[in-house]
TORNUMI-903704 format. One record per residue (C-alpha): residue number from 0; residue in one letter; x, y, z. Coordinates in steps of 0.001 Angstrom, whole numbers, padded with zeros to 6 digits. Layout:
<rs>
R	i	aa	u	v	w
R	NUM	A	X	Y	Z
...
</rs>
This chain:
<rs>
R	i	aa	u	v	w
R	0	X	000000	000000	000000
R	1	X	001260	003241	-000925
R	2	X	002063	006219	001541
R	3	X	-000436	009183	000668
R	4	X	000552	011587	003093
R	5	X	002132	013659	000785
R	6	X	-001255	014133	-000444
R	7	X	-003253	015041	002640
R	8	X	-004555	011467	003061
R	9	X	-003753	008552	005317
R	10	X	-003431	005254	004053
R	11	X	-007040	003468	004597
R	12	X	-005652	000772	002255
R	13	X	-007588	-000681	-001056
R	14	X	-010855	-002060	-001890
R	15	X	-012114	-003281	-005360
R	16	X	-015248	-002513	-006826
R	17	X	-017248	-004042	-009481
R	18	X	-016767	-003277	-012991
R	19	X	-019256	-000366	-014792
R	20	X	-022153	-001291	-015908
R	21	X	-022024	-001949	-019628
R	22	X	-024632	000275	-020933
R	23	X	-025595	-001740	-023975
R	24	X	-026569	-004372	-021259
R	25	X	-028092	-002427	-018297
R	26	X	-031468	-002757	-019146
R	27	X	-033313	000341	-016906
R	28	X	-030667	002176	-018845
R	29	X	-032066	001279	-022157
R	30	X	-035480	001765	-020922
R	31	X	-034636	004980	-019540
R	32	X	-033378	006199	-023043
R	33	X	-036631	004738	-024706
R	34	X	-038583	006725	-022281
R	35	X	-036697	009851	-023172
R	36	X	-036966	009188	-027188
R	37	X	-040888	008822	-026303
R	38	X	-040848	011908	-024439
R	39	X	-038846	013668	-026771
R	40	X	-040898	012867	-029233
R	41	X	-044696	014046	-028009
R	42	X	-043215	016937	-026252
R	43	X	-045220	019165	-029214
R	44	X	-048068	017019	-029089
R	45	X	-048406	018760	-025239
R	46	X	-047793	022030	-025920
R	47	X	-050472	024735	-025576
R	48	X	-049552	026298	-028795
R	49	X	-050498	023535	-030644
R	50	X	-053837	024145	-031798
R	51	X	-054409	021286	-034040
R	52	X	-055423	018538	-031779
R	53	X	-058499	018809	-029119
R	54	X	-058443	019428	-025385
R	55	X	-059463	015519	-025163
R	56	X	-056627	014456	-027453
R	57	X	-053871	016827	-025687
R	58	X	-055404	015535	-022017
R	59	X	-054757	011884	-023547
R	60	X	-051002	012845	-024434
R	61	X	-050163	014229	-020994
R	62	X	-051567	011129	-019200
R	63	X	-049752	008983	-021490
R	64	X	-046046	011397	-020915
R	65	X	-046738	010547	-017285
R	66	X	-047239	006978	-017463
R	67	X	-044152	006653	-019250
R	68	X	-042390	008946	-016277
R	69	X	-043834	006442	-013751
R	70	X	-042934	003296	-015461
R	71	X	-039749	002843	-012892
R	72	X	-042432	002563	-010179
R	73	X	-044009	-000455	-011766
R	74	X	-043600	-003638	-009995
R	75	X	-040912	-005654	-011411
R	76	X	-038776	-002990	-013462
R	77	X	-036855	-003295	-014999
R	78	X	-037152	-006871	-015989
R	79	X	-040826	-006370	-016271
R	80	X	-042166	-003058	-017822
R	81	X	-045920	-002412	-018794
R	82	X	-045719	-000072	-021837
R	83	X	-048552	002605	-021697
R	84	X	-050654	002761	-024668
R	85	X	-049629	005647	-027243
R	86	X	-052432	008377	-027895
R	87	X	-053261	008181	-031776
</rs>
């Protein structure tokens, strides 16, 4: 073990610790960025200056953007996700 008083720190001596998850494998980190892409993508249909949909049809987009903002609650994420149903 090395001396690190020259540094300001005592020598507590090592540990290891597990290697990074690999993000093409860590699967609430894919879901996250699916979540975000689905986000991304109906973040106009939301907005109050779009005046082509309905009040209905812009009520049925925000409950579905908050589903997909909950999913991590769901029982059994992230091996287990319930997809909410996309607004048409």
């Amino acid at each position: 073990m090395g001396d690190l008083s020259w540094a300001g720190h005592e020598d507590m001596g090592w540990f290891e610790i597990g290697p990074a998850p690999d993000p093409a494998t860590d699967k609430g980190l894919l879901i996250q960025q699916q979540i975000q892409a689905f986000l991304d993508e109906s973040a106009d249909k939301v907005s109050m200056e779009n005046s082509s949909i309905t009040k209905a049809e812009r009520i049925a987009w925000m409950e579905y953007r908050q589903a997909l903002k909950e999913i991590h609650l769901q029982l059994g994420y992230p091996e287990n996700v319930f997809w909410p149903v996309r607004p048409e």
